[in-house]
C-alpha positions as CSV (number, residue, x, y, z in Angstrom):
1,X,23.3,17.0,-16.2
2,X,24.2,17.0,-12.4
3,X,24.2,13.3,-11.5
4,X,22.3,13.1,-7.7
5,X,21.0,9.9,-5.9
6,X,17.5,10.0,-4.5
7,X,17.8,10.8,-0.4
8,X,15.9,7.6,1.0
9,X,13.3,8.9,3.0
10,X,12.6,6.8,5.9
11,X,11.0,3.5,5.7
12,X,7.3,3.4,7.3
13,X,7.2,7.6,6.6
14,X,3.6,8.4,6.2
15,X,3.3,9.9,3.1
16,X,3.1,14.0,3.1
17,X,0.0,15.6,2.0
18,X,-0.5,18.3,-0.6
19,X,-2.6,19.1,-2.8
20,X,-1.5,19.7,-7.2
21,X,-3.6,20.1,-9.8
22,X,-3.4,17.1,-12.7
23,X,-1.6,19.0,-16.3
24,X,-4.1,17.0,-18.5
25,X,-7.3,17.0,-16.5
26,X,-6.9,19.9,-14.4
27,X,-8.7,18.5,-11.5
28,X,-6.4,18.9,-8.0
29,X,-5.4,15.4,-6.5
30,X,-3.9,14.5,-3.0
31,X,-2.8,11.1,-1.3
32,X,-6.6,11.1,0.1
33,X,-7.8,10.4,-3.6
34,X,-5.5,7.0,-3.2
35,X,-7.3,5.8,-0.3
36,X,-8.9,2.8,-1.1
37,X,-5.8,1.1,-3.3
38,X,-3.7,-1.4,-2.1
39,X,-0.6,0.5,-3.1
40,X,0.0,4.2,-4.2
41,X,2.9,5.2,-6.1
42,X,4.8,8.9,-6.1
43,X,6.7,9.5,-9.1
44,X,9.1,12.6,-9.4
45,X,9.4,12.9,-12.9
46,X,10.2,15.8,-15.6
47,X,10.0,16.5,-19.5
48,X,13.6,17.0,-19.9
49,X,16.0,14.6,-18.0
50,X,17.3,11.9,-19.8
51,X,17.2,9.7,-17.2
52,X,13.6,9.8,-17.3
53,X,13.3,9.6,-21.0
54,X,15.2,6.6,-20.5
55,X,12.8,4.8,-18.6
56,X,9.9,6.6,-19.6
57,X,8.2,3.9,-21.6
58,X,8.0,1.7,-18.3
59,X,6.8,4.5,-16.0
60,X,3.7,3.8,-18.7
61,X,4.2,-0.2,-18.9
62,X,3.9,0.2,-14.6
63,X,0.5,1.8,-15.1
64,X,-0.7,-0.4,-17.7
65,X,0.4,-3.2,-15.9
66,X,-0.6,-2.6,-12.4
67,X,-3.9,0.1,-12.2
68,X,-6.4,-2.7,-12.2
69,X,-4.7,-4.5,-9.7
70,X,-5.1,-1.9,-6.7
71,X,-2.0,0.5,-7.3
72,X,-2.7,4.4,-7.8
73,X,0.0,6.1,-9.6
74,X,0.7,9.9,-9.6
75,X,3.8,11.9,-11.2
76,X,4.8,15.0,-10.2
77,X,7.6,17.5,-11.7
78,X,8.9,20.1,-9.3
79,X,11.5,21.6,-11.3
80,X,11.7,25.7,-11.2
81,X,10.2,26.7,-15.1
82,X,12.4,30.1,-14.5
83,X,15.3,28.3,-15.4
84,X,13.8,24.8,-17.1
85,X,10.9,26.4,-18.8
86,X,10.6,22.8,-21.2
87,X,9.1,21.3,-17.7
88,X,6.4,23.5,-17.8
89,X,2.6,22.3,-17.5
90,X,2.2,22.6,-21.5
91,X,5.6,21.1,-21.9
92,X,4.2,17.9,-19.5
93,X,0.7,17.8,-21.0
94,X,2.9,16.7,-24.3
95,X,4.9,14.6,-22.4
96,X,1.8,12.6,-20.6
97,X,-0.4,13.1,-24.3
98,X,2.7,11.5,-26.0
99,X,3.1,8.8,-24.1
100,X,-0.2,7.8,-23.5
101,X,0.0,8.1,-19.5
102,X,-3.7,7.4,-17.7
103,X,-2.1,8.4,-14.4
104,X,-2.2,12.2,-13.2
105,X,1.0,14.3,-14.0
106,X,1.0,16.9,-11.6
107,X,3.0,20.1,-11.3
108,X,4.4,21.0,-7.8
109,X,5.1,25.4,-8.7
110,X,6.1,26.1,-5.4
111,X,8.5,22.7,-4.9
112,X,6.8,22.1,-1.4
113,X,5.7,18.8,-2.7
114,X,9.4,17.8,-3.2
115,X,10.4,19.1,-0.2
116,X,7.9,17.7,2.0
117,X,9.0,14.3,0.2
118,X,12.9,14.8,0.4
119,X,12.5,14.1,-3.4
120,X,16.2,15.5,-5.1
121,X,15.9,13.9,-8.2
122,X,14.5,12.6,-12.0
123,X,13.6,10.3,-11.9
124,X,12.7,9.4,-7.6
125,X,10.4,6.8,-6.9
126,X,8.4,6.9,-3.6
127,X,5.4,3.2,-3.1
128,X,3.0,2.9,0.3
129,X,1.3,0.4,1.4
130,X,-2.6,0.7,1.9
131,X,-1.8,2.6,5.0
132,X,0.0,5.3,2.7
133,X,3.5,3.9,4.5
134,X,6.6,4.3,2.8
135,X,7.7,0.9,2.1
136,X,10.3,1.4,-1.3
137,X,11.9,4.5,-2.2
138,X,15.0,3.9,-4.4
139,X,15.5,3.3,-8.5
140,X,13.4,1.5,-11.0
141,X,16.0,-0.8,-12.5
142,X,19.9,-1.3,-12.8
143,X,19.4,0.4,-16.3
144,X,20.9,3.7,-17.0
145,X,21.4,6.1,-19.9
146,X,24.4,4.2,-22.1
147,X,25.1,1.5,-19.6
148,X,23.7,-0.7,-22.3
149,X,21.5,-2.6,-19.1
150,X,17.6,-3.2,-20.4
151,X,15.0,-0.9,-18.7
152,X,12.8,-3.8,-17.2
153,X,11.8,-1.9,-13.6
154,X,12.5,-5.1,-11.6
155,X,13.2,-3.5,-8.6
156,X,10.1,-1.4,-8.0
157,X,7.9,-3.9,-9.6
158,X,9.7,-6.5,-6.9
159,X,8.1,-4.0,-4.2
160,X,5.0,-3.5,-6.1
161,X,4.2,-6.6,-6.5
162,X,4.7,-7.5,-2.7
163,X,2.3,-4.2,-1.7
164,X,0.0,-5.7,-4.0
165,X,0.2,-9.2,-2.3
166,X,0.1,-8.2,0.7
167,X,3.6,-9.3,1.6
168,X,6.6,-7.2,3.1
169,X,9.3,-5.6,0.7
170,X,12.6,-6.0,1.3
171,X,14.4,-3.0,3.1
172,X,17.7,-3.5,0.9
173,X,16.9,-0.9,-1.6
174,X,19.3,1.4,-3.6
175,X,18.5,5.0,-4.2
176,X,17.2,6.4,-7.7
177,X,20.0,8.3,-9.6
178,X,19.2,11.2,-12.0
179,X,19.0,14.5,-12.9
180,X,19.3,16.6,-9.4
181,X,15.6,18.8,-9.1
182,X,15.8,22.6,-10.8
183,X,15.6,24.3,-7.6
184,X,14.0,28.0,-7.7
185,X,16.9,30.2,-8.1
């Protein structure tokens, strides 16, 4: 497990476009499809990292807690299948059936998704505003595999919450830190 800290892609960024097809549904989803929220959330996620098993359980409790209240969530795992083959579609259907996620988990095959979003690793956390700005990118919590802190996502529900009320989020914000992304060989 390569340790990496998320690259902080500029503040006010718009967010990139692309176009991945949902692992559950099927159906091909873009930023467009978030339009009309108040807040739209870009999660790089994976099956296998345990960084994001750690936390996996409030990636859910953020959907749960949030979709009625104007935030669109998507996932998206990028890693190269030729060498992590347990991040495949099938392998993230499971994942997304398992834990009961009601937010499209996409799969970026070619990795253009991650590049276009300077995303570098599992678990990297991108929120816009209603004008699809990037206003957080940075970690979920303190909380991290043995360092015995709770998993409680208080720092993107701190920015989350202020999209949602129409406030500003603070601009002190650390990076994610995970698994670095399985780049095509």
């Amino acid at each position: 497990m390569a340790l990496t800290e998320s690259a902080m892609l500029p503040l006010g960024t718009v967010a990139p476009d692309f176009r991945l097809p949902d692992v559950v549904s099927g159906y091909y989803l873009s930023p467009v499809h978030f339009s009309d929220r108040k807040g739209f959330l870009v999660m790089f996620i994976c099956q296998h990292c345990p960084f994001v098993k750690h936390i996996e359980r409030e990636i859910k409790n953020l959907d749960r807690d949030y979709r009625t209240k104007g935030l669109g969530m998507i996932a998206i795992s990028s890693n190269s299948i030729l060498t992590h083959p347990q991040d495949s579609p099938d392998h993230l259907r499971e994942q997304a059936q398992r834990l009961g996620f009601n937010f499209a988990y996409c799969f970026d095959e070619t990795q253009a998704v991650a590049k276009a979003y300077n995303a570098v690793c599992t678990p990297d956390f991108f929120l816009f505003d209603a004008d699809q700005r990037l206003v957080y990118r940075g970690q979920l919590d303190d909380s991290r595999p043995g360092n015995a802190i709770p998993v409680t996502g208080k720092d993107l529900r701190a920015a989350i919450e202020a999209v949602l009320a129409d406030r500003p989020v603070d601009p002190n914000q650390k990076p994610s830190v995970g698994c670095n992304i399985k780049w095509h060989p």
